[in-house]
RODO-2510 file (C-alpha; in nm, 4 decimals, decimal comma):
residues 529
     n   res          X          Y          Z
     1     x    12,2469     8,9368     7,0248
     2     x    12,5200     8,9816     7,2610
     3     x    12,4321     9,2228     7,5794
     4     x    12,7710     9,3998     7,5416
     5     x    12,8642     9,4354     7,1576
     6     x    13,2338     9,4659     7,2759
     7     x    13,2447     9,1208     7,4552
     8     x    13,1261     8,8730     7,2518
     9     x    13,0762     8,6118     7,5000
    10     x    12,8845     8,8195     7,7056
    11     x    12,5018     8,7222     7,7781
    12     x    12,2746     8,6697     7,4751
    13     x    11,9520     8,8761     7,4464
    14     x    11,6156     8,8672     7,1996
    15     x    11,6062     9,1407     6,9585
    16     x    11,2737     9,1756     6,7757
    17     x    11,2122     9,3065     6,4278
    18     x    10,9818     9,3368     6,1666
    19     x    11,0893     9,3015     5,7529
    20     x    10,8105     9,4523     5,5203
    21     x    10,9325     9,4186     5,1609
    22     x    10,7835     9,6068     4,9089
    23     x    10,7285     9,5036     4,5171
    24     x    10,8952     9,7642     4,3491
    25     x    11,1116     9,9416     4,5839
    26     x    11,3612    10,1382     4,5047
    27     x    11,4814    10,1870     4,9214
    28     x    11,5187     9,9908     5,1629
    29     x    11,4025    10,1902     5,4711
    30     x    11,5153    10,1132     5,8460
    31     x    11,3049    10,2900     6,0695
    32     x    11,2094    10,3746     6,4191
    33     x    10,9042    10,6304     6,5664
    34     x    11,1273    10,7374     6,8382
    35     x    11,0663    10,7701     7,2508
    36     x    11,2223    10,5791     7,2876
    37     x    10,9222    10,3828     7,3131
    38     x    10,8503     9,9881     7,1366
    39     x    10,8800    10,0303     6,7852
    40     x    10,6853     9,7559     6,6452
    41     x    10,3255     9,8970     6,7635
    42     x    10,3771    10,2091     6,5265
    43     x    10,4587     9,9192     6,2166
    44     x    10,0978    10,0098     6,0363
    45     x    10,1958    10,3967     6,1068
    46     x    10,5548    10,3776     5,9422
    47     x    10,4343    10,1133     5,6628
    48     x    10,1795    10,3889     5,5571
    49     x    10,4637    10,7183     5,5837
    50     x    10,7391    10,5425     5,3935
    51     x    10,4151    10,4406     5,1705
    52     x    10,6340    10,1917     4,8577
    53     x    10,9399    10,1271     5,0063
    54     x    11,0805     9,8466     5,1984
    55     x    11,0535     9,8288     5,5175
    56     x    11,2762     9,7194     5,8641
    57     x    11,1800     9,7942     6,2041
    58     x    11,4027     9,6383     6,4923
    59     x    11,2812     9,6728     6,8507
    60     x    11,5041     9,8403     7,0436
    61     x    11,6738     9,6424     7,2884
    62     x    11,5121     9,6950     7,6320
    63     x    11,1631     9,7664     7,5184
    64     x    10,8677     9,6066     7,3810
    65     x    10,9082     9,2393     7,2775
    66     x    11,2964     9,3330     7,2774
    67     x    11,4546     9,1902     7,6200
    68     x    11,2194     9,4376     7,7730
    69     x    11,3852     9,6154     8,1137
    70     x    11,0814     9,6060     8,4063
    71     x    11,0652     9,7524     8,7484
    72     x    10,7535     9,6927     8,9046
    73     x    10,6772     9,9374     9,1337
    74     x    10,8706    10,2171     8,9577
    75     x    10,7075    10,6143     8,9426
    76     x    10,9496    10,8604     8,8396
    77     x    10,7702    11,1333     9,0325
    78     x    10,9213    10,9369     9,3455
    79     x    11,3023    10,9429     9,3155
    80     x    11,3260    10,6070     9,5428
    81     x    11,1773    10,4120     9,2786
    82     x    11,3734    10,4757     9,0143
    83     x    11,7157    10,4009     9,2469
    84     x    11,5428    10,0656     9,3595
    85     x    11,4897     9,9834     8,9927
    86     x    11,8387    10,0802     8,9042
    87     x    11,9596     9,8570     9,2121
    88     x    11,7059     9,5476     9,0923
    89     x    11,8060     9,5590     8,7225
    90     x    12,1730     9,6155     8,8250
    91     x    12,5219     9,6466     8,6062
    92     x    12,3584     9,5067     8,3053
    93     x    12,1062     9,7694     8,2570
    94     x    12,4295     9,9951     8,1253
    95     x    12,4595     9,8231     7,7702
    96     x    12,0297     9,9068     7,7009
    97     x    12,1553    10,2205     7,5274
    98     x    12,1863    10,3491     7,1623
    99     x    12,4888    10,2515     7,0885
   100     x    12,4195     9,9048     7,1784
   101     x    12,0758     9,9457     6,9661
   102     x    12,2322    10,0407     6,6419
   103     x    12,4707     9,7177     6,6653
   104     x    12,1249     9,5518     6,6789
   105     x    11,9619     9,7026     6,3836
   106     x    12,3324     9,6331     6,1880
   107     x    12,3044     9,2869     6,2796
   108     x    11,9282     9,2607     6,1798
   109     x    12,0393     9,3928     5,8475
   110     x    12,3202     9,2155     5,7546
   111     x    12,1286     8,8888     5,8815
   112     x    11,8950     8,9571     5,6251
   113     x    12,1272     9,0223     5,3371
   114     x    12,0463     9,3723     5,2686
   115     x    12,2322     9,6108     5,0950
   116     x    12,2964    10,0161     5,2292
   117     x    11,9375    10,1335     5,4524
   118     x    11,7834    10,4690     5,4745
   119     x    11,7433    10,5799     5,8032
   120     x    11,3899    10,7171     5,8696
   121     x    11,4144    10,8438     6,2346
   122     x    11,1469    11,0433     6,4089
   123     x    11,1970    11,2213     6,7552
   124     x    11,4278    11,0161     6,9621
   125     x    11,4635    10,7774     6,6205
   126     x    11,6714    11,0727     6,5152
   127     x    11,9437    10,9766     6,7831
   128     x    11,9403    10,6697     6,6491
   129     x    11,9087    10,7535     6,2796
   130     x    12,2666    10,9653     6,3849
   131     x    12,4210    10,7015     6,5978
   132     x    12,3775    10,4306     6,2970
   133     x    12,5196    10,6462     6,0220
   134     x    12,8201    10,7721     6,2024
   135     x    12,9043    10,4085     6,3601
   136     x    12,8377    10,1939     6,0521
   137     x    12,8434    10,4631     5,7363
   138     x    12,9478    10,1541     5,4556
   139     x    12,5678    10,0471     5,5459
   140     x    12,3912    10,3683     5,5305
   141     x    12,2673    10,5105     5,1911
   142     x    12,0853    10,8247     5,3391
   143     x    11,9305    10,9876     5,6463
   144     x    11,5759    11,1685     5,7244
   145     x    11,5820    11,3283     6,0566
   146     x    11,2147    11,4531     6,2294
   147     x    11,1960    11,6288     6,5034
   148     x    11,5749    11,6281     6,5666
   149     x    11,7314    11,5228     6,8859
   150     x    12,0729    11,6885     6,8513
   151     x    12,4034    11,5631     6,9200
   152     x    12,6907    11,7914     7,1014
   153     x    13,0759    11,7661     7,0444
   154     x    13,0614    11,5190     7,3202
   155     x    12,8301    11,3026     7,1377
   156     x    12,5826    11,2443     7,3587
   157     x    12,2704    11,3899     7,3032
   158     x    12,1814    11,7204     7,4211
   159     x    11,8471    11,7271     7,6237
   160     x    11,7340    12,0937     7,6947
   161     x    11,6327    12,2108     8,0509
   162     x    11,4459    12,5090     7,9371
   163     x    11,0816    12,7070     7,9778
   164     x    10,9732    12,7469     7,6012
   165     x    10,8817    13,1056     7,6326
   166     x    11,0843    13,1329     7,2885
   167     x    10,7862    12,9369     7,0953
   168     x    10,5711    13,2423     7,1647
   169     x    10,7333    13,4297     6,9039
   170     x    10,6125    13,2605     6,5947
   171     x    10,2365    13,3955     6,6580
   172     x    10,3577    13,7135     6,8503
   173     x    10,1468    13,9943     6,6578
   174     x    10,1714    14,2706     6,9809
   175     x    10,3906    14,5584     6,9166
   176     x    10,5062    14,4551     7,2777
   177     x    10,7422    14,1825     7,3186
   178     x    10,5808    13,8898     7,3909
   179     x    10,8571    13,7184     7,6240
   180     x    10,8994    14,0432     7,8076
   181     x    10,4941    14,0198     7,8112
   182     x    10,5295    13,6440     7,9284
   183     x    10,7647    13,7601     8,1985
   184     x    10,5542    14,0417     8,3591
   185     x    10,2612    13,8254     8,3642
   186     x    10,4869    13,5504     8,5893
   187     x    10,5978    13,8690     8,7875
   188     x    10,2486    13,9121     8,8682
   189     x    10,1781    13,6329     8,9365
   190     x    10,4020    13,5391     9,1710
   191     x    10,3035    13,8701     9,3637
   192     x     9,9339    13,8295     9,3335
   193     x     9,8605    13,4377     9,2791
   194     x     9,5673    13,3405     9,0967
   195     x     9,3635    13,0097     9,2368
   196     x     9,2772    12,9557     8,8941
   197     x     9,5946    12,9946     8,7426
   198     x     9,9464    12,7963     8,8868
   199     x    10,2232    12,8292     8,7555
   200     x    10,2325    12,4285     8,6647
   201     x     9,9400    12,5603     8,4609
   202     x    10,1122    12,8448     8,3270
   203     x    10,4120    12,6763     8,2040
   204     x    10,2301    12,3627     8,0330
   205     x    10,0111    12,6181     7,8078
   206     x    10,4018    12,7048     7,6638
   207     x    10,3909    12,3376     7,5012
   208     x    10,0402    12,3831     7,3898
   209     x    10,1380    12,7038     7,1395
   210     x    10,0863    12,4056     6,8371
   211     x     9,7499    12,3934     6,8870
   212     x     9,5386    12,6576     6,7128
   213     x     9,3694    12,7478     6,9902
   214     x     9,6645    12,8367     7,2214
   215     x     9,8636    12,9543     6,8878
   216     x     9,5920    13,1991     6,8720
   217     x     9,4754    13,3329     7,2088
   218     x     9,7830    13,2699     7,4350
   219     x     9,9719    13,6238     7,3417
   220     x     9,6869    13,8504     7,3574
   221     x     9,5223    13,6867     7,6504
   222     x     9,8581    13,7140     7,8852
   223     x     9,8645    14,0648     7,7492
   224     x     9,4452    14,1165     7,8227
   225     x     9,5396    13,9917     8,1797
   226     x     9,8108    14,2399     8,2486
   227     x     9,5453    14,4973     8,1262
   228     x     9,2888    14,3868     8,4253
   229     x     9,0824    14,0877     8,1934
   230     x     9,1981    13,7818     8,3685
   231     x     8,8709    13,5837     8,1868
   232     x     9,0872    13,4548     7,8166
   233     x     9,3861    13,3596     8,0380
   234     x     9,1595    13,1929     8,3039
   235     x     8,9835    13,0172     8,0024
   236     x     9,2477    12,8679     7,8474
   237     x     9,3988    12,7706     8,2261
   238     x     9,1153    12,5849     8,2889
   239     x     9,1654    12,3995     7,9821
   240     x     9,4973    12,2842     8,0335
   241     x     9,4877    12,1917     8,3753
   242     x     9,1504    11,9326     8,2992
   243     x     9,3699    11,7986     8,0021
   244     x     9,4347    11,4497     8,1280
   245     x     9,8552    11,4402     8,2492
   246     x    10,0758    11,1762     8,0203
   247     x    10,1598    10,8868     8,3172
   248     x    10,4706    10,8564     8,4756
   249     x    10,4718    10,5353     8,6007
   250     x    10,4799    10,1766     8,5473
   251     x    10,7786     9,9046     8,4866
   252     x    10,8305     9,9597     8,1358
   253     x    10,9387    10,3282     8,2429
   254     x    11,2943    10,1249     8,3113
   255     x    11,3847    10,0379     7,9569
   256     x    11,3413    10,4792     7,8681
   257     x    11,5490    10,5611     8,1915
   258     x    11,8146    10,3339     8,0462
   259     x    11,8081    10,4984     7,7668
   260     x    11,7575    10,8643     7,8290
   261     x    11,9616    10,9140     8,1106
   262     x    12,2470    10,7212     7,9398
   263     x    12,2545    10,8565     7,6067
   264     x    12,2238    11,2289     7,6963
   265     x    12,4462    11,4836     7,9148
   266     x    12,3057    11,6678     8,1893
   267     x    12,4278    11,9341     8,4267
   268     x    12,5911    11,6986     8,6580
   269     x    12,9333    11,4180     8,6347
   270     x    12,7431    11,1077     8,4612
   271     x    12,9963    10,9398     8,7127
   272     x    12,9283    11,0940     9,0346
   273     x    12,6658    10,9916     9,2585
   274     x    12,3406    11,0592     9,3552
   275     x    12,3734    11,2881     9,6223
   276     x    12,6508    11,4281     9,4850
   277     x    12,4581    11,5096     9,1328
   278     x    12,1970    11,6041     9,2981
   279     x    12,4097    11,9066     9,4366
   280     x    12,5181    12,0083     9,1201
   281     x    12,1725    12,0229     8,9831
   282     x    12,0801    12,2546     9,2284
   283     x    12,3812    12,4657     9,1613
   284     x    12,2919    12,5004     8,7970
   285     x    11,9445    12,5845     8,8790
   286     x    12,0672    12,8211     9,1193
   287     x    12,3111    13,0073     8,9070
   288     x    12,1941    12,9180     8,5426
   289     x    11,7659    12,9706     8,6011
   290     x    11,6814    12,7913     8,2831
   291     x    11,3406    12,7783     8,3579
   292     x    11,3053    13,1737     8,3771
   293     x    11,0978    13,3601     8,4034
   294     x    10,9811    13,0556     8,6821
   295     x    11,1597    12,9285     8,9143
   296     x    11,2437    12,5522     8,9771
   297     x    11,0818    12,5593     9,2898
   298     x    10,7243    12,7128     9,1494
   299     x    10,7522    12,3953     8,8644
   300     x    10,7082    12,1519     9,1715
   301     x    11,1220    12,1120     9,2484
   302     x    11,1847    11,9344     8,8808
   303     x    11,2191    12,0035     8,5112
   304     x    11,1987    11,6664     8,4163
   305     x    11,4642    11,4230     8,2925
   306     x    11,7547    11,5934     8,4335
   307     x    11,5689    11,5415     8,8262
   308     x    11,4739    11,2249     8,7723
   309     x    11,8299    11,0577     8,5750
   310     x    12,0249    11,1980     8,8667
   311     x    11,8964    10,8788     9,0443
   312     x    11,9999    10,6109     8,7442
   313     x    12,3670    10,5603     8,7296
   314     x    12,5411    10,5821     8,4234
   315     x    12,9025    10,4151     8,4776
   316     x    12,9426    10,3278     8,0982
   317     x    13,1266    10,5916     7,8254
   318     x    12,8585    10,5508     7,5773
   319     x    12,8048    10,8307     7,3389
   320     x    12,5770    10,7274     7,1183
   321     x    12,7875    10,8837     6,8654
   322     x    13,1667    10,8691     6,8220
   323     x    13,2924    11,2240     6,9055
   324     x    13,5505    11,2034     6,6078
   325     x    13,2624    11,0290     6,3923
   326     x    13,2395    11,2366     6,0545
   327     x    12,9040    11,2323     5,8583
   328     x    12,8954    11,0049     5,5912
   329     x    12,8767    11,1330     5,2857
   330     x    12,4891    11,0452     5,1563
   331     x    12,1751    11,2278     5,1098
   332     x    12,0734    11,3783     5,4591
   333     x    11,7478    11,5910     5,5447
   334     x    11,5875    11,6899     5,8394
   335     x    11,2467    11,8361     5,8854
   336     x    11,1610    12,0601     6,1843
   337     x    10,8415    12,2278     6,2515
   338     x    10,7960    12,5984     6,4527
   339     x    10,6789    12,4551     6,7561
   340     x    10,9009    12,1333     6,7498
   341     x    11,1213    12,0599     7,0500
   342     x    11,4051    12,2058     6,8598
   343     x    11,2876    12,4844     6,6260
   344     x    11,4098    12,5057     6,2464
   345     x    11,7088    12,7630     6,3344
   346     x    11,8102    12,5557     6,6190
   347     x    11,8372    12,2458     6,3782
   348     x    12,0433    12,4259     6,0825
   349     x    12,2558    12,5241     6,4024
   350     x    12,2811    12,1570     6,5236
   351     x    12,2845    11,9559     6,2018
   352     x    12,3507    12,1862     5,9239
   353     x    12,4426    11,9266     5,6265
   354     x    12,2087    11,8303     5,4191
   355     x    11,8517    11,9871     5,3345
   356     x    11,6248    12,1266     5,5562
   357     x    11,2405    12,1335     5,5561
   358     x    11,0588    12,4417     5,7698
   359     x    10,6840    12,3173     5,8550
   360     x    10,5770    12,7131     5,9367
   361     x    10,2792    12,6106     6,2240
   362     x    10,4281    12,2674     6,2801
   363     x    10,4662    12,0272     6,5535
   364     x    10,6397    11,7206     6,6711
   365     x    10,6486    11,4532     6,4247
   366     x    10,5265    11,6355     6,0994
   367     x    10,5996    11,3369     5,8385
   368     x    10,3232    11,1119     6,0510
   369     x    10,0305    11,4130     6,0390
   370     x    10,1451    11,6912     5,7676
   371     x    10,0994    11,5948     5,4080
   372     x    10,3838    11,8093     5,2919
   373     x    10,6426    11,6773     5,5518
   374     x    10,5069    11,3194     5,4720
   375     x    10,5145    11,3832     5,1245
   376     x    10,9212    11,5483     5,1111
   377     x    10,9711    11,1525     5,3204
   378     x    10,8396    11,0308     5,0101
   379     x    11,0306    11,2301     4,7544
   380     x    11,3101    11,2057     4,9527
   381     x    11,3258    10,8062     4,9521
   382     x    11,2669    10,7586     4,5922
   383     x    11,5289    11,0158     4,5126
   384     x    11,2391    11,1919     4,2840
   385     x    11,2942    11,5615     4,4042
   386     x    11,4934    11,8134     4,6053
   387     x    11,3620    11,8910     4,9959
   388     x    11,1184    12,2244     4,9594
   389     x    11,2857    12,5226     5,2059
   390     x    10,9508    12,5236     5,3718
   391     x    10,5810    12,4734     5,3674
   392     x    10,3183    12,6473     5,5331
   393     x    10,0234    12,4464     5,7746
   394     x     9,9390    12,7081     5,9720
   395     x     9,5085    12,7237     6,0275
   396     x     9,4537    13,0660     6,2024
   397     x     9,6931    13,4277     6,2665
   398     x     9,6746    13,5251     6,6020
   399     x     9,4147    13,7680     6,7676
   400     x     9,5788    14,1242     6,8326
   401     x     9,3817    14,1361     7,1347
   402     x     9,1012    14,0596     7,3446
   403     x     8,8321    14,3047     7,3141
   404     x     8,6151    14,3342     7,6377
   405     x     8,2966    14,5824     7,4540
   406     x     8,1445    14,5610     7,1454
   407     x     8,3262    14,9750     7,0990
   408     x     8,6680    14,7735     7,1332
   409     x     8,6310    14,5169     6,8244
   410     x     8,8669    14,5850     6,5510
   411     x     8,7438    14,8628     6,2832
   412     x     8,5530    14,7117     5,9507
   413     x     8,4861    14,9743     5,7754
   414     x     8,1110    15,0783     5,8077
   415     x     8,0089    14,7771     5,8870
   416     x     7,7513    14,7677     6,1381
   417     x     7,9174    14,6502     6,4852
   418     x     7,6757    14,4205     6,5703
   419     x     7,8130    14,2106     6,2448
   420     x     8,1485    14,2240     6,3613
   421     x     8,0399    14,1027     6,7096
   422     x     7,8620    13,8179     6,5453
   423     x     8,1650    13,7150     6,4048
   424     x     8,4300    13,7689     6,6383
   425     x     8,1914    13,5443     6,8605
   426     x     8,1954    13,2557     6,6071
   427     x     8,5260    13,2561     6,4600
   428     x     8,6299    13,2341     6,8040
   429     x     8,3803    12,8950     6,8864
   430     x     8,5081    12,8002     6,5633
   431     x     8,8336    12,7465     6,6344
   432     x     8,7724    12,5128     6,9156
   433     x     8,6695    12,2688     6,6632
   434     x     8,9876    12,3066     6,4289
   435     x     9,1525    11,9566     6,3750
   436     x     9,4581    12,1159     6,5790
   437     x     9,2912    12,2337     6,8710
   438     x     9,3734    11,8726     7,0735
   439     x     9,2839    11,9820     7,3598
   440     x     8,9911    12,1410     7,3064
   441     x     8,8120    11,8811     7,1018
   442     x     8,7246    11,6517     7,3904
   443     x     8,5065    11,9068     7,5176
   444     x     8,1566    11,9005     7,4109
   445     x     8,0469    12,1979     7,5597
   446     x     8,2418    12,5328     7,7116
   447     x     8,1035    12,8545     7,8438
   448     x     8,1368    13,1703     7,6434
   449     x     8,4141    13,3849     7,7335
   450     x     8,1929    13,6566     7,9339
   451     x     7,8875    13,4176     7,9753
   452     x     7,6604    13,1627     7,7645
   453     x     7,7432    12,8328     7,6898
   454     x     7,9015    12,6499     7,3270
   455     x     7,7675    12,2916     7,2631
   456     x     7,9757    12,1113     6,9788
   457     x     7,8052    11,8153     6,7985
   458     x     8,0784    11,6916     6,6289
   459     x     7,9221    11,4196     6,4970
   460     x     7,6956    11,6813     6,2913
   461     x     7,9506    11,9526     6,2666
   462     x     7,7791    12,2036     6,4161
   463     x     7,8433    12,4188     6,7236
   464     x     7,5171    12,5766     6,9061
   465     x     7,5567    12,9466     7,0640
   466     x     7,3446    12,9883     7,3652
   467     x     7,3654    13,3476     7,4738
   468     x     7,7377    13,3113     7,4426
   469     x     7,9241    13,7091     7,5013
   470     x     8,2505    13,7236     7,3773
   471     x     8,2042    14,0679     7,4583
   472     x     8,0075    14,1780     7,7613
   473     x     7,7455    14,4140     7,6251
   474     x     7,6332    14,1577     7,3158
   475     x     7,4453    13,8188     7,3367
   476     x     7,4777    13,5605     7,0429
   477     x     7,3173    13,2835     7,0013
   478     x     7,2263    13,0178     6,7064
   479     x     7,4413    12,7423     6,5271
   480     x     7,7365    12,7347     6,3624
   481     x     7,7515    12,4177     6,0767
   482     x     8,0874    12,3530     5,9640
   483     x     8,1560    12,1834     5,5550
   484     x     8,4273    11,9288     5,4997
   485     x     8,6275    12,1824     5,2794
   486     x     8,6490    12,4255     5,6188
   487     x     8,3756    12,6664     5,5138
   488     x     8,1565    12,8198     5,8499
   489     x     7,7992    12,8963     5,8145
   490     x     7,5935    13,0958     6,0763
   491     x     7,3165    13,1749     6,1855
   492     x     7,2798    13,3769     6,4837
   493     x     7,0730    13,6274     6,6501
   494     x     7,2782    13,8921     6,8018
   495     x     7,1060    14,1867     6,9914
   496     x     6,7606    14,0768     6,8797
   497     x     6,8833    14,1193     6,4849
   498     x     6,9025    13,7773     6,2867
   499     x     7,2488    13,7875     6,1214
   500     x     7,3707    13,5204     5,8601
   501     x     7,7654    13,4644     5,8137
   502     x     7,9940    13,2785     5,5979
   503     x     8,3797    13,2720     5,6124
   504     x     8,6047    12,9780     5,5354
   505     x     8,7190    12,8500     5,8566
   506     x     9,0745    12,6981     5,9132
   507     x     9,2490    12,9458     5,7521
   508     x     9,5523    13,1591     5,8828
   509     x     9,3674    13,4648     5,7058
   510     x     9,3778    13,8249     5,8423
   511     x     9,1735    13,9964     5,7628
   512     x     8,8811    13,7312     5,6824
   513     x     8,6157    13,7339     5,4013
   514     x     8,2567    13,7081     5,5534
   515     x     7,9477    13,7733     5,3463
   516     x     7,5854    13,7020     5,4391
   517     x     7,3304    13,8745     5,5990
   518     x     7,2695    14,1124     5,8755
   519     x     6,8569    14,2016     5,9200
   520     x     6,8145    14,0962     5,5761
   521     x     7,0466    14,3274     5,3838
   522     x     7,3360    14,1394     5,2305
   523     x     7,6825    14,2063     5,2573
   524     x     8,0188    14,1594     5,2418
   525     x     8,3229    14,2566     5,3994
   526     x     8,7030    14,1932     5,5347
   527     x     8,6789    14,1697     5,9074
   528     x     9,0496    14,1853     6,1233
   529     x     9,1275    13,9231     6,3035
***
């Protein structure tokens, strides 16, 4: 290929690809898993999505086995680095962007004689799902956009500097407003620091609300904090500060720079330099606070992208999509989940033609993990079906609050308190086993919230309770086995009474079924959540 698409003469580069033809296709499906990261180590994942259809996969230039950009050397938590790689890789590093891409992935087509592509795009593959269709439309038969990386009137894409305080609302069940909530607590913090909690801390739980066990606790244990019970916040704290951080370094970090800092817009002149964006930045920190209720400063001085691009020139005009480029006029849909990087209403806002699929509970990346999202991919290929409005993988509802006695538990009836304890305690070890709970499920032990200790077996699917208190004036202990099809079965001794329990598990059920038995009498009842 040439480097620069506009000058044919210009230096030739190695684009990689991958052709997977299919016996019976009815699509031909060009895809790419987004990062922008190498696209040919996610072939067996994208073979197995787009399931009968054939397949292309082109490398995008810069990456992988694609002319791959390296900087030895290069962190991007140390701004020098990246400047030095910028300096070492020089002018040419301006035409490893999407718009140069997509001229690849034409050329890979037409060299193999295919007719109009689908555009499967997931994440940053979205940018260059839109990029393709709006620069060569004749070639594109339809679009499927996860995870959406938006486009503005500008076309470049539109790369948020934001706290995601908004992705508590989804599993906000307090009559209180959860962001106001969210805000005193930072308040509080700031006045009154807690070693065990930082405000790094604090802000990466925000990400975490996907996971069940965040999803579930993170509302009502900011709220049981701001009430004088520090221990669910501190719990979940501890959690996500042990989780092991994503690196940010190593010379393949050059080929993403080239690409994220030249496809998207930022709060600074893409033209300007360094020290000169690096003024604006600050200005639009200072005035703008888009990380509220935190400051810049209590994040560690950066928000990500935007600190570290200011330090990688971008001389080129590159949008990635024409700004006068229309939408073509074939099947589109997009598929956003609640805690996605761009939420389903933000998505209708940024790309509102064609169908849109709601994953209620979702992620990132639903059509590689959720069996609906992966199945309206499906449907949507072979043109077999219209895109449902929404489907619903949610495995828990959110506790109302963190009870500190066993007198505080939520009412059941006359069911004998003891019971309820029982099962407030293992519904809540349960769901540190649910397949969501990421995080937690490379623990294999925790201590109780108020004292014990959980020990998860995974390998037998059972979780042991060693004196564990989720409230203070109640012991439990005894094992919890869990069944393929999500059922819980219990048996525990709580306050010297042998109590038997069964509930399905996994479940966004409120409130729950649980029969059994409690000192040998059987029962059954609907326990809140």
């Amino acid at each position: 290929m040439p480097l620069d698409w506009s000058d044919p003469g210009s230096e030739r580069i190695t684009v990689a690809f991958a052709w997977v033809p299919r016996q019976g296709a009815t699509t031909t499906v060009l895809a790419n898993p987004g990062g922008p990261l190498p696209a040919l180590p996610q072939l067996p994942v994208l073979e197995q999505a787009v399931d009968r259809q054939n397949l292309l996969v082109v490398e995008p230039r810069g990456l992988g086995a694609s002319s791959p950009l390296d900087c030895p050397g290069l962190d991007l938590n140390r701004p020098e680095t990246i400047s030095a790689c910028a300096g070492r890789l020089g002018p040419r590093s301006r035409f490893f962007t999407t718009d140069q891409a997509v001229a690849d992935m034409e050329a890979v087509r037409k060299a193999l004689g295919l007719a109009g592509v689908t555009f499967y795009g997931i994440s940053y593959g979205t940018l260059f799902a839109q990029a393709y269709a709006a620069r060569f439309p004749g070639s594109t038969a339809g679009v499927f956009l996860d995870s959406l990386v938006p486009v503005g009137k500008d076309g470049y894409a539109v790369e948020p500097v934001r706290a995601r305080t908004d992705l508590l609302k989804p599993t906000c069940r307090s009559s209180r407003d959860c962001e106001k909530t969210w805000s005193a607590l930072v308040r509080r913090l700031r006045d009154r620091p807690d070693a065990a909690i930082s405000m790094t801390t604090l802000n990466s739980l925000l990400p975490r609300l996907h996971e069940a066990v965040s999803g579930r606790e993170l509302n009502a244990a900011a709220d049981a904090y701001l009430r004088g019970d520090p221990l669910p916040l501190r719990r979940l704290a501890k959690v996500a500060a042990e989780a092991p951080a994503p690196p940010l370094n190593g010379p393949g970090f050059a080929g993403l720079l080239s690409y994220k800092c030249g496809d998207a817009k930022f709060p600074f002149d893409r033209d300007a330099p360094a020290a000169e964006r690096r003024r604006q930045l600050d200005r639009f920190y200072a005035k703008r606070r888009p990380m509220r209720p935190f400051t810049v400063a209590e994040l560690g001085g950066a928000t990500g992208w935007a600190d570290w691009c200011v330090h990688w020139p971008t001389p080129r005009d590159n949008p990635p999509v024409p700004p006068r480029a229309g939408h073509p006029g074939v099947p589109t849909a997009t598929v956003a989940g609640d805690y996605d990087t761009h939420r389903p209403d933000e998505v209708a806002r940024f790309f509102p033609h064609g169908d849109l699929l709601r994953v209620v509970g979702g992620g990132h990346s639903t059509t590689l993990g959720v069996d609906c999202a992966r199945q309206a991919l499906r449907s949507f290929l072979a043109r077999t079906g219209e895109l449902p409005r929404s489907c619903d993988v949610s495995s828990y509802r959110a506790v109302r609050a963190f009870p500190r006695t066993a007198e505080d538990l939520p009412d059941a009836g006359d069911l004998d308190r003891r019971v309820v304890a029982a099962f407030a305690t293992a519904a809540d070890a349960v769901v540190r086993r649910d397949p969501g709970s990421g995080s937690y499920r490379r623990a294999k032990e925790e201590a109780g919230l108020r004292g014990g200790r959980l020990v998860f077996d995974d390998k037998a699917a059972t979780i042991r309770l060693e004196e564990v208190r989720f409230v203070s004036d109640l012991a439990v202990s005894g094992q919890i086995a869990l069944t393929p099809d999500g059922t819980a079965t219990a048996r525990l001794t709580v306050g010297g009474t042998e109590a038997v329990l069964s509930w399905p598990a996994f479940r966004p059920l409120d409130p729950v079924l649980v029969s059994g038995r409690f000192d040998g009498r059987p029962f059954t009842a609907r326990i809140p959540v």
